[in-house]
N, CA and C atoms of all chains as a GROMACS GRO file, in nm:
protein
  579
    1UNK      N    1   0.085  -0.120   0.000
    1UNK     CA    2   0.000   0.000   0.000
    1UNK      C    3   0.088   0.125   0.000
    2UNK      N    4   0.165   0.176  -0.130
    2UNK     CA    5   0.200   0.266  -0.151
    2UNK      C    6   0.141   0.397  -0.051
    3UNK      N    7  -0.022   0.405  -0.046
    3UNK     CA    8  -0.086   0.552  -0.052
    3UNK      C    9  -0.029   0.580   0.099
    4UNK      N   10  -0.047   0.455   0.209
    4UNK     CA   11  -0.027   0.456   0.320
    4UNK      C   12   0.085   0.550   0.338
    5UNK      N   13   0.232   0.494   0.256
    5UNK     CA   14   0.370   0.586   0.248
    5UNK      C   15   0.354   0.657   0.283
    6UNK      N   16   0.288   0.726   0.127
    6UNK     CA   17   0.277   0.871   0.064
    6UNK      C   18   0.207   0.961   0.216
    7UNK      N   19   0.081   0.918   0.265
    7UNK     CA   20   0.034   1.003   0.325
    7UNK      C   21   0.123   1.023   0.500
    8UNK      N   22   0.142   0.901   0.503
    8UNK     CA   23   0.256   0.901   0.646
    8UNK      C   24   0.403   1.020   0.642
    9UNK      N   25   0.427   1.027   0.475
    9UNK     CA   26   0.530   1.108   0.481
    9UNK      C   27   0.469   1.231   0.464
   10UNK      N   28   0.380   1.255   0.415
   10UNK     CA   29   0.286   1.372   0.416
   10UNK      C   30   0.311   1.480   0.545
   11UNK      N   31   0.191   1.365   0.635
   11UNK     CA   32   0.201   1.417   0.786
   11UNK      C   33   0.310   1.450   0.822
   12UNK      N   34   0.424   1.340   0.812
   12UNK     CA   35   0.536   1.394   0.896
   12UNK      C   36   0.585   1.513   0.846
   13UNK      N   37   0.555   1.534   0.748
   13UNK     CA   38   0.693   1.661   0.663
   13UNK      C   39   0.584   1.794   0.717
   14UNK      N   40   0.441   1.792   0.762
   14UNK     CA   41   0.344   1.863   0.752
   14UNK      C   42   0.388   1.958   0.896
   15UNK      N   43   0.414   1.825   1.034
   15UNK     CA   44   0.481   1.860   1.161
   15UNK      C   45   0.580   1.941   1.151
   16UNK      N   46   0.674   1.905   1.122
   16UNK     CA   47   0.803   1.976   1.078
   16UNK      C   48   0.783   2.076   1.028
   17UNK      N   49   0.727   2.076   0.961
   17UNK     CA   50   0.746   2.235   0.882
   17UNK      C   51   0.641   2.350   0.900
   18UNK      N   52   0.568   2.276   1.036
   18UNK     CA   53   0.499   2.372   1.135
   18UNK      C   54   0.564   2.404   1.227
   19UNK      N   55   0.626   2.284   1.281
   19UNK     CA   56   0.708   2.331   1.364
   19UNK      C   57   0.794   2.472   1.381
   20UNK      N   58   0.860   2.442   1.207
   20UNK     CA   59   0.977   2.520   1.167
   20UNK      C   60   0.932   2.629   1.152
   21UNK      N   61   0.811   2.635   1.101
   21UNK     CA   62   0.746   2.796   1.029
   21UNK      C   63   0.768   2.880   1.145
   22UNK      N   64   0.717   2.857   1.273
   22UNK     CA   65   0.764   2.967   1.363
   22UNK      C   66   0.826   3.014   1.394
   23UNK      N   67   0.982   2.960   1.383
   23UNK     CA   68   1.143   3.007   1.391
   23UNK      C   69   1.188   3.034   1.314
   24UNK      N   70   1.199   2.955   1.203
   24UNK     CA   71   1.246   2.964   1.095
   24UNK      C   72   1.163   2.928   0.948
   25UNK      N   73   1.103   3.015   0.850
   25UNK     CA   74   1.007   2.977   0.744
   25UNK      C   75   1.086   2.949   0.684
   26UNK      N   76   1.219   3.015   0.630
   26UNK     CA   77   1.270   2.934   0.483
   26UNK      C   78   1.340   2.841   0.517
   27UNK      N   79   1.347   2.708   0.657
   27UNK     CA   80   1.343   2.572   0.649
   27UNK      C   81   1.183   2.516   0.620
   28UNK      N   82   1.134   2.567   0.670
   28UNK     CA   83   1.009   2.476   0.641
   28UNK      C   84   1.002   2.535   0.522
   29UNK      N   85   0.985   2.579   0.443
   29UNK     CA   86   0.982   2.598   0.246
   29UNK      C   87   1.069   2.463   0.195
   30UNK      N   88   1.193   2.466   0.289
   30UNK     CA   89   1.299   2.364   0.225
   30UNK      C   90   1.246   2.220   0.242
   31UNK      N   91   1.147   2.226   0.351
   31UNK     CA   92   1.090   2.084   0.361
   31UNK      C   93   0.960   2.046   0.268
   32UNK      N   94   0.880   2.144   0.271
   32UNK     CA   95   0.816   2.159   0.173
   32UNK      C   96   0.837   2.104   0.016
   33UNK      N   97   0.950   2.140  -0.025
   33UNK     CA   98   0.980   2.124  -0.129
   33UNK      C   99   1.040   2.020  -0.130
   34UNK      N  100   1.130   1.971  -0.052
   34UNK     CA  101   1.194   1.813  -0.037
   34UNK      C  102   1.031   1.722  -0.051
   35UNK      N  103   0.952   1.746   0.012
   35UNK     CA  104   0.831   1.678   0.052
   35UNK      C  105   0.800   1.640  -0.092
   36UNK      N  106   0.743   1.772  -0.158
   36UNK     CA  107   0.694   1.730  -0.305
   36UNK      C  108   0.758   1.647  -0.357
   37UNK      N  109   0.952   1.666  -0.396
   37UNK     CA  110   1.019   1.625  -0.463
   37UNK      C  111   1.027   1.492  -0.461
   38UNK      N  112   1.028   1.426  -0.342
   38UNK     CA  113   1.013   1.228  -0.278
   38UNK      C  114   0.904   1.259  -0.353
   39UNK      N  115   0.801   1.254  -0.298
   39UNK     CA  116   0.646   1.212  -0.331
   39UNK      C  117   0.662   1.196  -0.514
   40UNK      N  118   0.648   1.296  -0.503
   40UNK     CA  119   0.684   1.279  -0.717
   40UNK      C  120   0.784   1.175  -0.728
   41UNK      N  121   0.891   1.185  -0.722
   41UNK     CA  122   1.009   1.116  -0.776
   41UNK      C  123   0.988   0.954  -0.748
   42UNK      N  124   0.866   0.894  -0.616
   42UNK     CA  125   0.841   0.777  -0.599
   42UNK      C  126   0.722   0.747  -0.677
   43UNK      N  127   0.624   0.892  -0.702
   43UNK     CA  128   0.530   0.790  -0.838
   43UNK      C  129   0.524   0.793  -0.966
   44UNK      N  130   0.630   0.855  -0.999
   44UNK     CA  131   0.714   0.867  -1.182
   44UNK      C  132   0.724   0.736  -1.194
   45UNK      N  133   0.786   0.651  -1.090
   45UNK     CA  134   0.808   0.530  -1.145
   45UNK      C  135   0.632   0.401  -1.204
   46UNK      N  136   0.560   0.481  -1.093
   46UNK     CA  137   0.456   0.382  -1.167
   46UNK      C  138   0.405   0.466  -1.270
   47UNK      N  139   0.357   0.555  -1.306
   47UNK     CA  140   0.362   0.631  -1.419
   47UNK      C  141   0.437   0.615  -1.544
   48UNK      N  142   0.543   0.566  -1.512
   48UNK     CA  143   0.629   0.531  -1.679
   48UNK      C  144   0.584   0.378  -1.716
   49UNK      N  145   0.516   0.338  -1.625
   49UNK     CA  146   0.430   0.219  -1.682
   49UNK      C  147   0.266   0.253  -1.798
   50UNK      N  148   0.259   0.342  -1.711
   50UNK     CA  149   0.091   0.358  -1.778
   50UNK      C  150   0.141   0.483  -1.913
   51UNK      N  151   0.257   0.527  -1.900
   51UNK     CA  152   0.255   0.582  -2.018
   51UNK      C  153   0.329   0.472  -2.130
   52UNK      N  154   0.365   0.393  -2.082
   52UNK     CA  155   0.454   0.282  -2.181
   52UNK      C  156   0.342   0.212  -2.252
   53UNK      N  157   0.223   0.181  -2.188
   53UNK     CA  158   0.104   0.077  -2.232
   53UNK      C  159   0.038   0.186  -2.348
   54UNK      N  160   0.013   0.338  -2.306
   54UNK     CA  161  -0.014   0.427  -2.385
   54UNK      C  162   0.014   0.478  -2.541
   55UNK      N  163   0.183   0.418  -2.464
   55UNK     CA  164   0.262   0.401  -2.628
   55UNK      C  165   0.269   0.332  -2.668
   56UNK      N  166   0.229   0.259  -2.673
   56UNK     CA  167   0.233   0.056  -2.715
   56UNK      C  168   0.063   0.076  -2.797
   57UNK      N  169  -0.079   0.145  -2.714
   57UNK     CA  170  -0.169   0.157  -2.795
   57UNK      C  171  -0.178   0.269  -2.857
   58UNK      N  172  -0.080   0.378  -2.886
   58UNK     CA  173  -0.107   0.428  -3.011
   58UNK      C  174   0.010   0.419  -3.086
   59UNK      N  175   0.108   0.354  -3.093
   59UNK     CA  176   0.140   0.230  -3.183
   59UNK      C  177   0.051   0.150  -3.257
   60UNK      N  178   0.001   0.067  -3.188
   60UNK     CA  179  -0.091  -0.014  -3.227
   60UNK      C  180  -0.183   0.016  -3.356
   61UNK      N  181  -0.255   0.154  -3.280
   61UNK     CA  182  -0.376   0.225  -3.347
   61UNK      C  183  -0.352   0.296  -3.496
   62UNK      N  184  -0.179   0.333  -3.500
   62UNK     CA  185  -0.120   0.333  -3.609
   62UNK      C  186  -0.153   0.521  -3.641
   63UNK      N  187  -0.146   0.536  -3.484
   63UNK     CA  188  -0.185   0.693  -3.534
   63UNK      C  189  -0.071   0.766  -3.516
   64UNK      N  190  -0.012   0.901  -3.600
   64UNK     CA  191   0.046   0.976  -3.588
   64UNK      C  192   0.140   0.981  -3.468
   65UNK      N  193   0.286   0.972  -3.433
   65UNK     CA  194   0.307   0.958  -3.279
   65UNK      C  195   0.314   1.082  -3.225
   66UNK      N  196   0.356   1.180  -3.397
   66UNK     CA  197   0.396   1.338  -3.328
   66UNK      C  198   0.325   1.399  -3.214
   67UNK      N  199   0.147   1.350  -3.212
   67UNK     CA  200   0.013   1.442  -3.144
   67UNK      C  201   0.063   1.321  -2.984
   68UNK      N  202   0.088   1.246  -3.005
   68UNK     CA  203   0.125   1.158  -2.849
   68UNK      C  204   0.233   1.257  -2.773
   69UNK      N  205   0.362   1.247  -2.861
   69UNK     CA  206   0.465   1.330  -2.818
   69UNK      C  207   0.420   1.417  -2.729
   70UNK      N  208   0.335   1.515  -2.834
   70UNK     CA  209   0.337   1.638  -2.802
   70UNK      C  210   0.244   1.627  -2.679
   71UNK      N  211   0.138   1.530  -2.627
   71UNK     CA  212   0.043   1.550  -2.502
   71UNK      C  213   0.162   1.489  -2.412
   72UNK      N  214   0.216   1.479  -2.407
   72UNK     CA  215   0.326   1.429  -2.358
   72UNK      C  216   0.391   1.537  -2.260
   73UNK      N  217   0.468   1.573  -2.382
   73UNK     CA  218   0.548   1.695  -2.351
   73UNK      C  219   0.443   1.813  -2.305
   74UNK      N  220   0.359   1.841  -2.305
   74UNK     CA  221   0.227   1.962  -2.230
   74UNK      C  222   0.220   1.904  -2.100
   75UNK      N  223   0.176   1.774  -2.086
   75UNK     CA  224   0.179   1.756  -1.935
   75UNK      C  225   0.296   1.765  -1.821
   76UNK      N  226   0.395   1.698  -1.921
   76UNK     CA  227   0.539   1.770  -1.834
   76UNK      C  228   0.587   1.890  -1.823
   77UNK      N  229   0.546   2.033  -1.891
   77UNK     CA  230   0.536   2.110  -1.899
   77UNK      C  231   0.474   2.141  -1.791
   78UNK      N  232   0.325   2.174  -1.830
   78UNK     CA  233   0.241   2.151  -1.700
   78UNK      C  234   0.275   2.174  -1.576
   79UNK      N  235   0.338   2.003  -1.554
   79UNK     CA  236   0.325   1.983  -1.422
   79UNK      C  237   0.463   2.073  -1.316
   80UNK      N  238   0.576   2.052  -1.429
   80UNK     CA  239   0.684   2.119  -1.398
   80UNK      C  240   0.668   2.262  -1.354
   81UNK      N  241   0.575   2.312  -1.408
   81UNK     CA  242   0.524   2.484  -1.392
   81UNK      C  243   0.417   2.476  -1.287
   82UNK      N  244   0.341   2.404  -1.280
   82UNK     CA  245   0.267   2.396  -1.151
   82UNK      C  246   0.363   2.368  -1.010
   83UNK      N  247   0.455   2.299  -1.031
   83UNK     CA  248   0.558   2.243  -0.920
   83UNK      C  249   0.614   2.375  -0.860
   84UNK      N  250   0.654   2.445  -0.946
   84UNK     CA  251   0.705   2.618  -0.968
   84UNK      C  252   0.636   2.684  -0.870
   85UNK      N  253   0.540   2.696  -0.923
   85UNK     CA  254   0.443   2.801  -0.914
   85UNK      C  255   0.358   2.780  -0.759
   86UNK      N  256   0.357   2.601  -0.720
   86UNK     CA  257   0.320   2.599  -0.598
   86UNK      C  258   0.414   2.640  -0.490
   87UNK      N  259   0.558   2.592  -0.521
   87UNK     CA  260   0.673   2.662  -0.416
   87UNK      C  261   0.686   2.809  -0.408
   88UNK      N  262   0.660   2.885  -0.524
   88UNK     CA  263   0.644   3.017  -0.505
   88UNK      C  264   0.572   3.077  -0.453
   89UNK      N  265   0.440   3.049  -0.439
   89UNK     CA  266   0.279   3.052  -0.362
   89UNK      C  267   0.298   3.062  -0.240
   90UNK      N  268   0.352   2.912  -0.215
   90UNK     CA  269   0.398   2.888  -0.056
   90UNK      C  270   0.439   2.987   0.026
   91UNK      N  271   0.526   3.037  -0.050
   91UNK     CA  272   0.647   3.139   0.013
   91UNK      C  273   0.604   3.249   0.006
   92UNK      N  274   0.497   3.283  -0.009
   92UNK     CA  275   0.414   3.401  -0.012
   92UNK      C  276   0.420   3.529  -0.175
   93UNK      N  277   0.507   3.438  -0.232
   93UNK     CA  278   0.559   3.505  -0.384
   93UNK      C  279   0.456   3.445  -0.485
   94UNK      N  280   0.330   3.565  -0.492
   94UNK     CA  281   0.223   3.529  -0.558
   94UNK      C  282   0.251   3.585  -0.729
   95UNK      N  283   0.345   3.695  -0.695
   95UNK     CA  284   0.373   3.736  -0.805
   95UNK      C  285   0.462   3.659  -0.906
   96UNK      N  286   0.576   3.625  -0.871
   96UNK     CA  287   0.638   3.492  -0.924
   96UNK      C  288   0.577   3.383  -0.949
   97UNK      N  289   0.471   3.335  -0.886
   97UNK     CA  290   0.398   3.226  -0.927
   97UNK      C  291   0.293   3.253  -1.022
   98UNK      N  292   0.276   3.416  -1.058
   98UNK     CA  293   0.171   3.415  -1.162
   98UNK      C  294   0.251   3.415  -1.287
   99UNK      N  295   0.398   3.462  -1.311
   99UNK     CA  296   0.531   3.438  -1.362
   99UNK      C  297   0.526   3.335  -1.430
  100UNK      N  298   0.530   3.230  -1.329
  100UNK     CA  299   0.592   3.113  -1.368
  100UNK      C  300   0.500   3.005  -1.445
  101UNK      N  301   0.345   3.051  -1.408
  101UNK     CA  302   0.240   3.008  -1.457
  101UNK      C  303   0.253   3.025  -1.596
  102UNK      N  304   0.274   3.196  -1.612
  102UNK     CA  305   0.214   3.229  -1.766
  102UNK      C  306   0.284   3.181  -1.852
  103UNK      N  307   0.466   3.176  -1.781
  103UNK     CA  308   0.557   3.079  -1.912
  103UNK      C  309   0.502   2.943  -1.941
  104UNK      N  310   0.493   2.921  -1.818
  104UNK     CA  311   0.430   2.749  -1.839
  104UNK      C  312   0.313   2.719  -1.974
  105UNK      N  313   0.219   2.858  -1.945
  105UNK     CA  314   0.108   2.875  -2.041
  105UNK      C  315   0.150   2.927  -2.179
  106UNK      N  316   0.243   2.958  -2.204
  106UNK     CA  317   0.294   3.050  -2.363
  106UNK      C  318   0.380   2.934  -2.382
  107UNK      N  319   0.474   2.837  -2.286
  107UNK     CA  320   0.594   2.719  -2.373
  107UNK      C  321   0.416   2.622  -2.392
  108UNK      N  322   0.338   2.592  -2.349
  108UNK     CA  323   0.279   2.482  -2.343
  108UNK      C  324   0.218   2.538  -2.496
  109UNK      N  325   0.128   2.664  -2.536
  109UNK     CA  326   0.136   2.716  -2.660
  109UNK      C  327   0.226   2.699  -2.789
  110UNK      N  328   0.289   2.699  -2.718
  110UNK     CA  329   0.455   2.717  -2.855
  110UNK      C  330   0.464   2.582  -2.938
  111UNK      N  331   0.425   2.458  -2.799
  111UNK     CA  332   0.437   2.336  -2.837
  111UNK      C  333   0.314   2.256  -2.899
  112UNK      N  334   0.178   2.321  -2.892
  112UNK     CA  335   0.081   2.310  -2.906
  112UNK      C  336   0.064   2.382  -3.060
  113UNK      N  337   0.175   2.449  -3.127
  113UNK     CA  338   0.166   2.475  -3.243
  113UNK      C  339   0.147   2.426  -3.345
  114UNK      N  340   0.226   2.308  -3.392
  114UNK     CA  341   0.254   2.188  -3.512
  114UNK      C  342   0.115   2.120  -3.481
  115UNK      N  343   0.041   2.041  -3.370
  115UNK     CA  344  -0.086   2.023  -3.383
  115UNK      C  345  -0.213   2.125  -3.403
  116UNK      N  346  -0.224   2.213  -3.406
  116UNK     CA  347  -0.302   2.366  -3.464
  116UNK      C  348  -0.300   2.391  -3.594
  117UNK      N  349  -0.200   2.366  -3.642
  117UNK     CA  350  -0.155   2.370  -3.798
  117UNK      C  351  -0.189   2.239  -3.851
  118UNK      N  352  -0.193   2.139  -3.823
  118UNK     CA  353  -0.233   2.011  -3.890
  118UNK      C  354  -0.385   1.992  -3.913
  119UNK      N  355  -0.430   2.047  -3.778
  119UNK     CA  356  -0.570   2.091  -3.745
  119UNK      C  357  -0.629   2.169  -3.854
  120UNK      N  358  -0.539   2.280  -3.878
  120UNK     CA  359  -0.606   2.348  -4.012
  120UNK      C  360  -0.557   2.296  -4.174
  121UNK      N  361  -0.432   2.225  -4.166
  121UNK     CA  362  -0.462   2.157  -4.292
  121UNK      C  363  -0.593   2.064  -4.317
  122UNK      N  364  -0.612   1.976  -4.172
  122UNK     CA  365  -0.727   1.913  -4.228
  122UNK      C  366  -0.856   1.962  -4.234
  123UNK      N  367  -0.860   2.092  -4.211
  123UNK     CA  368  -1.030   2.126  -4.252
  123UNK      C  369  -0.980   2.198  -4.359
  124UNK      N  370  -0.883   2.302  -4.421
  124UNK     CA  371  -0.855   2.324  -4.522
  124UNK      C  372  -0.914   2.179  -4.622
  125UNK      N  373  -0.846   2.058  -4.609
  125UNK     CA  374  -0.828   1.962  -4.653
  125UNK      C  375  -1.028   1.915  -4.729
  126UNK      N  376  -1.098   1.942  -4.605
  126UNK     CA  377  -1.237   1.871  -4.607
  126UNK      C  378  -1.285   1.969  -4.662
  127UNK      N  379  -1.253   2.096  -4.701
  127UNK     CA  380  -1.354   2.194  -4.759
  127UNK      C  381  -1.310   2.219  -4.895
  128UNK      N  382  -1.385   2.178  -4.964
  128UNK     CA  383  -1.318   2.185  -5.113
  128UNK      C  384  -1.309   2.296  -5.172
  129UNK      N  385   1.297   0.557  -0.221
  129UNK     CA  386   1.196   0.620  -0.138
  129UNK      C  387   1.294   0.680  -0.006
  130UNK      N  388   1.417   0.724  -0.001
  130UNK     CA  389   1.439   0.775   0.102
  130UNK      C  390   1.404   0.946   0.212
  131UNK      N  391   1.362   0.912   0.324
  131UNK     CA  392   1.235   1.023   0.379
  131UNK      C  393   1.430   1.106   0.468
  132UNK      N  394   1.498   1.032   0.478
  132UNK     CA  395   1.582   1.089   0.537
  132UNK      C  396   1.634   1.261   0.520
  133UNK      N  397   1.601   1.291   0.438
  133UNK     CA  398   1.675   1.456   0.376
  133UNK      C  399   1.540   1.533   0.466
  134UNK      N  400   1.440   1.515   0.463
  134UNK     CA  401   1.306   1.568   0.538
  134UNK      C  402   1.392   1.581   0.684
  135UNK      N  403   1.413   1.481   0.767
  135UNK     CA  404   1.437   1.483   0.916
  135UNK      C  405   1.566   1.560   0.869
  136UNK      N  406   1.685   1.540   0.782
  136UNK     CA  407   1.781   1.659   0.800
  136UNK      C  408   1.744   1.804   0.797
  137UNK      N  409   1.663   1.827   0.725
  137UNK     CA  410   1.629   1.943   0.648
  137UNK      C  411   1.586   2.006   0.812
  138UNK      N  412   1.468   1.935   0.879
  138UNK     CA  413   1.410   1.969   0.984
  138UNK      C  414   1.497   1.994   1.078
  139UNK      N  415   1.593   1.882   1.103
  139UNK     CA  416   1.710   1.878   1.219
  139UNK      C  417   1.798   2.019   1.204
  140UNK      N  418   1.829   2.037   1.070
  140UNK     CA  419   1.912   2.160   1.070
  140UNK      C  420   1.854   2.315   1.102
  141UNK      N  421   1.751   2.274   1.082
  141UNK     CA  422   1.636   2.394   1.059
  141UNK      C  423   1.609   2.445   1.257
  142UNK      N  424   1.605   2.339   1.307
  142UNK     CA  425   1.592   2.354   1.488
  142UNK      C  426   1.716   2.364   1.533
  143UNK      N  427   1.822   2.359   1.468
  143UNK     CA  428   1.996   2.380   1.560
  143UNK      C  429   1.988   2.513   1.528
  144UNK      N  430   1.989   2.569   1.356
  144UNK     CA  431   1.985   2.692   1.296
  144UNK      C  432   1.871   2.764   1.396
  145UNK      N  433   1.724   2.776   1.458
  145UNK     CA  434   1.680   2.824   1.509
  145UNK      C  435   1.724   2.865   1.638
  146UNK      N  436   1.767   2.736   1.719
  146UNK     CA  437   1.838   2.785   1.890
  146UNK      C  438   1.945   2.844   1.859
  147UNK      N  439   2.062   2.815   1.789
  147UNK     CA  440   2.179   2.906   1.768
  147UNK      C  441   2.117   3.058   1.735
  148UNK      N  442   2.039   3.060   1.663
  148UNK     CA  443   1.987   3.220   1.633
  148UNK      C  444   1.932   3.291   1.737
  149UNK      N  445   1.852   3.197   1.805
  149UNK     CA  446   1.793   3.249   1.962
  149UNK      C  447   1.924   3.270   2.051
  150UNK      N  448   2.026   3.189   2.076
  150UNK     CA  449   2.148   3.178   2.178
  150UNK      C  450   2.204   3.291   2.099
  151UNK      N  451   2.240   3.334   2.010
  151UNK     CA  452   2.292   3.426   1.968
  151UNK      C  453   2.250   3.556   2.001
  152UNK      N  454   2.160   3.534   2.000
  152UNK     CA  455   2.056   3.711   1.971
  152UNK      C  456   2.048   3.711   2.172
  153UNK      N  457   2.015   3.650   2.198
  153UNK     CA  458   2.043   3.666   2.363
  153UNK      C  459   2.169   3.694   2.419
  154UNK      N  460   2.284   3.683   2.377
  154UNK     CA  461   2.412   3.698   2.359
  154UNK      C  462   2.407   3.864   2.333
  155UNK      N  463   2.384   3.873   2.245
  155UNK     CA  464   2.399   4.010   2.220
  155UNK      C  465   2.506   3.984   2.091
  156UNK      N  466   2.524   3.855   2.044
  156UNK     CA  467   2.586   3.878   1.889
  156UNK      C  468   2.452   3.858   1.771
  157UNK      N  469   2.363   3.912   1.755
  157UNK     CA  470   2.329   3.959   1.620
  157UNK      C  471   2.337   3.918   1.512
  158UNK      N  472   2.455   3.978   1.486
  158UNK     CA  473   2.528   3.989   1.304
  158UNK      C  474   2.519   3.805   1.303
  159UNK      N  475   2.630   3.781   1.420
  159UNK     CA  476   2.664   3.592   1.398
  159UNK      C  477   2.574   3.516   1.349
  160UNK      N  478   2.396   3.531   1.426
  160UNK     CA  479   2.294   3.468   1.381
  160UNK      C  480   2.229   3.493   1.276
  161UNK      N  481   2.278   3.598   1.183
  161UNK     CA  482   2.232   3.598   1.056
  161UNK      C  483   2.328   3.537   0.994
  162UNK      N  484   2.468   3.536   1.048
  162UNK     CA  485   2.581   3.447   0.913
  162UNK      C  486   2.517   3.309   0.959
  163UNK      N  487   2.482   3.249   1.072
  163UNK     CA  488   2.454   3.105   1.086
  163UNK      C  489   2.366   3.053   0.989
  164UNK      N  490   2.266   3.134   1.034
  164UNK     CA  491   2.106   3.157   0.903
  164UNK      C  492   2.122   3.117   0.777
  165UNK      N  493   2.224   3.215   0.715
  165UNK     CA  494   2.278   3.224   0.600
  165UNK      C  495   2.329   3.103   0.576
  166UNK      N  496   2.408   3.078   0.647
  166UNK     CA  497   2.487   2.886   0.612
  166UNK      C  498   2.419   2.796   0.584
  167UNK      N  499   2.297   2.753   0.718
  167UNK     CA  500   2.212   2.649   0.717
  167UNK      C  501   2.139   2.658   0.571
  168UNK      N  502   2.089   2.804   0.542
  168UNK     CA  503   2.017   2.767   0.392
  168UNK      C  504   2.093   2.725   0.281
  169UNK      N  505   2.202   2.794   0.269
  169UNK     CA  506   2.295   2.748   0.173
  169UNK      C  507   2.346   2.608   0.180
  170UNK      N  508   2.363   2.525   0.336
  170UNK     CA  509   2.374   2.395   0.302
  170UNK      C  510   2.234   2.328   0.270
  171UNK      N  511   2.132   2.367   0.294
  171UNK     CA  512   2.017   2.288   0.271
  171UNK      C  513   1.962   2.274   0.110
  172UNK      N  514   2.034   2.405   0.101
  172UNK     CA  515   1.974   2.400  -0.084
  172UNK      C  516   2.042   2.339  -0.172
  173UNK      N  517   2.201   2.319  -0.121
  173UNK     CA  518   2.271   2.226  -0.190
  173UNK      C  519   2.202   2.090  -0.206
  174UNK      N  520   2.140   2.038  -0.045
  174UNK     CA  521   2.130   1.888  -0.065
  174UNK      C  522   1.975   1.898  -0.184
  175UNK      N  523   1.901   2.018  -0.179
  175UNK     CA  524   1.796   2.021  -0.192
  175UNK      C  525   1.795   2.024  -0.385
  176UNK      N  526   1.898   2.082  -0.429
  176UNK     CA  527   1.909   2.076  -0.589
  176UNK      C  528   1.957   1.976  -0.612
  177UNK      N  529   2.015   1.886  -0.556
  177UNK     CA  530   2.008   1.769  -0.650
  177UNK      C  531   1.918   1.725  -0.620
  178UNK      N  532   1.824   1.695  -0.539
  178UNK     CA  533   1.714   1.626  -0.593
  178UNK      C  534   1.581   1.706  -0.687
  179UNK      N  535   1.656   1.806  -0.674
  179UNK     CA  536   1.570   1.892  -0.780
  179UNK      C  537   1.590   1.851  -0.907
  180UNK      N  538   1.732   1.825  -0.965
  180UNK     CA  539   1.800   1.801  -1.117
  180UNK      C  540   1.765   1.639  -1.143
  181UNK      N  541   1.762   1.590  -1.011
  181UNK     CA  542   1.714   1.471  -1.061
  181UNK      C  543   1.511   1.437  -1.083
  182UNK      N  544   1.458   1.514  -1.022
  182UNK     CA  545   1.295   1.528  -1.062
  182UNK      C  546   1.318   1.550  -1.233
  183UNK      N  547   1.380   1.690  -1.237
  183UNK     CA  548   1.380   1.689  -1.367
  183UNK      C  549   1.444   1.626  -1.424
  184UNK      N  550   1.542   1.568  -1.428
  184UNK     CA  551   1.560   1.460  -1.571
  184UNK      C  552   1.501   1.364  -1.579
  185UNK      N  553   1.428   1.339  -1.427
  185UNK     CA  554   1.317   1.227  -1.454
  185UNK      C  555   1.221   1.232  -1.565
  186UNK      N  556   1.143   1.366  -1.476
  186UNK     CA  557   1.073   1.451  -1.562
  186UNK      C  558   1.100   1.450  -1.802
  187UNK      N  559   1.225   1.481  -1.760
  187UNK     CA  560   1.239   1.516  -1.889
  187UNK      C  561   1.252   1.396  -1.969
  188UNK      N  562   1.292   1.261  -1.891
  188UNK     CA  563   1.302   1.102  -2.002
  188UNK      C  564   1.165   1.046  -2.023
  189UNK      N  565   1.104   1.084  -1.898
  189UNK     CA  566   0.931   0.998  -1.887
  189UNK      C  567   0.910   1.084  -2.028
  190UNK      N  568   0.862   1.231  -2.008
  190UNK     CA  569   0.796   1.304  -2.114
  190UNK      C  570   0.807   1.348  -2.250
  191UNK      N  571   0.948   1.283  -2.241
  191UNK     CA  572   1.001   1.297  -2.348
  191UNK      C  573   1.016   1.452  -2.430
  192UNK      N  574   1.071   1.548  -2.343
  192UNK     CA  575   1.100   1.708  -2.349
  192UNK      C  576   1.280   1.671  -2.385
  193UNK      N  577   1.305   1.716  -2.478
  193UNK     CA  578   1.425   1.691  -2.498
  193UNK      C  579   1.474   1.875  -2.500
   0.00000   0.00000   0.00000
């Protein structure tokens, strides 16, 4: 029971860095962020399973891999900018986290380009 | 799955706090801001590598080259 872990280390890192907030806040930020970093870094690993089966059925399906790639690469995007943007929050840096958001939102755009354009070849394509 | 860097992070974070208190009762000041200053700077060291390693996790799963 993985979740058990996850939430046991939760709590504990939750103590601590109440603890800490009263003496010292930028340790408890540092725990904070250690906190996320385990937690993620222990469920990437089941995750590169369910994206492996993902790529195996659109393989299969024989569709385009570029549009996989690319949902791919948006969610890691994403999540990487959300990761950002929550440590900045934390720390009371709302402004940096609206920062870090909007890049997140203009690279996730940038990459979201080559499918937009294919998008309009094919209705170009259907309208004679 | 190691939770160990959490209890350091914390452990350093409560020495760095009483030294700042023993200090400032002291009447040295300045000292408990250089202590301050240290503890974060060692904490962020241990704290970026596991940062560089999220992301290259990050970056092989998603395939962000």
């Amino acid at each position: 029971m993985e979740i058990l872990q996850i939430v046991g280390i939760g709590i504990v890192a939750t103590i601590l860095s109440v603890i800490l907030r009263q003496q010292k806040p930028e340790f408890a930020i540092q725990v904070s962020i250690v906190t996320g970093l385990i937690i993620f870094i222990f469920v990437i690993s089941k995750l590169n399973y369910v994206i492996e089966v993902l790529n195996n059925l659109a393989k299969r399906i024989d569709m385009d891999l570029i549009y996989f790639t690319t949902i791919l690469k948006v969610i890691g995007v994403a999540y990487i900018a959300e990761f950002g943007s929550q440590i900045a929050r934390d720390a009371g840096e709302g402004a940096i986290a609206s920062k870090i958001e909007l890049g997140g939102k203009i690279l996730i755009m940038v990459l979201a380009v080559p499918v937009l354009t294919s998008l309009l070849d094919l209705i170009i394509k259907i309208i004679p | 799955m190691n939770i160990d860097l959490i209890f350091k992070i914390a452990g350093i974070g409560i020495v760095v706090g009483i030294l700042h208190t023993v200090l400032a009762k002291v009447g040295k000041e300045e000292y408990g801001y250089i202590v301050t200053l240290a503890g974060v700077v060692v904490v962020l060291t241990m704290v970026l590598t596991l940062i560089s390693r999220l992301f290259d996790n990050v970056k092989t799963i998603f395939q962000l080259y």
